[in-house]
N, C-alpha and C positions, 0 to 999 in steps of 0.2 A: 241965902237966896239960892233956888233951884232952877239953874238954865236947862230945859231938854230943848234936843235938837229935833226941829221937824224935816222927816222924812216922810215918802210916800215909795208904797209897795211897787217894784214892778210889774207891769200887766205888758201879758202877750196875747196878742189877738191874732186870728189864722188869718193866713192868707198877704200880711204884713208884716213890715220891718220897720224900725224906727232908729233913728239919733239925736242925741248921743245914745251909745250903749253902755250900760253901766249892770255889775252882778247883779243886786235884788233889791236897790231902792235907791231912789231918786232923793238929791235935795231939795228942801225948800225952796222955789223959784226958777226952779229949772224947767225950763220948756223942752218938751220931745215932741219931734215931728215924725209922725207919721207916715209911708207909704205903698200903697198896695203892689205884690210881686209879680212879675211878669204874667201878665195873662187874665187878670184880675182887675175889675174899674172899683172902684168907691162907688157908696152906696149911700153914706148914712153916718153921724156923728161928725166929732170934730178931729181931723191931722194933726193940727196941732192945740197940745193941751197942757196945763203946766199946774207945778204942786203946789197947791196953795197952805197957808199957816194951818190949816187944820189938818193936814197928810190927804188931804183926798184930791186928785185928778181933776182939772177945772174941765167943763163941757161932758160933753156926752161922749160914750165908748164910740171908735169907729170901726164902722166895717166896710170890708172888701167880697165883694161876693161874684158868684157867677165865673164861668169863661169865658173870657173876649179878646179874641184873636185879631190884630190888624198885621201889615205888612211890617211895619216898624218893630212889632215884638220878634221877628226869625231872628235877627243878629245876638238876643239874646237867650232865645230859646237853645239854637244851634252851639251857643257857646255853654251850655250848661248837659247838656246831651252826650251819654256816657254810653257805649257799646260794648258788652260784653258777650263773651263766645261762650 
């Protein structure tokens, strides 16, 4: 008898971050949530998406697109903001 393990590839989509973080593949069952980085709304696809028995990503790819600035985003804008001479 031949047990293989089902994994699913990691995928990185711009503009996003997800967890858990893991090198370059996901197990079986594992849900990764999604979410877009500062400055950026959702668009389209699914957050959250999980790897099902066949290796492939349940839902559709998500994306983050566009600029979108409110007041809530400076505190971390400001903290990622690097000056150099």
């Amino acid at each position: 008898m031949v047990i293989s393990v089902v994994t699913c590839l990691k995928e990185d989509f711009p503009n996003m971050t997800f967890a858990p973080s893991t090198p370059d593949t996901h197990d079986f069952n594992t849900t990764i949530i999604y979410t877009c980085d500062v400055g950026y709304q959702y668009s389209s696809g699914d957050l959250v998406r999980t790897c099902d028995a066949t290796g492939n990503w349940s839902g559709a790819e998500p994306v983050c697109d566009g600029r979108y600035w409110s007041f809530s985003d400076i505190p971390a804008l400001v903290n990622n903001f690097s000056y150099q001479r």
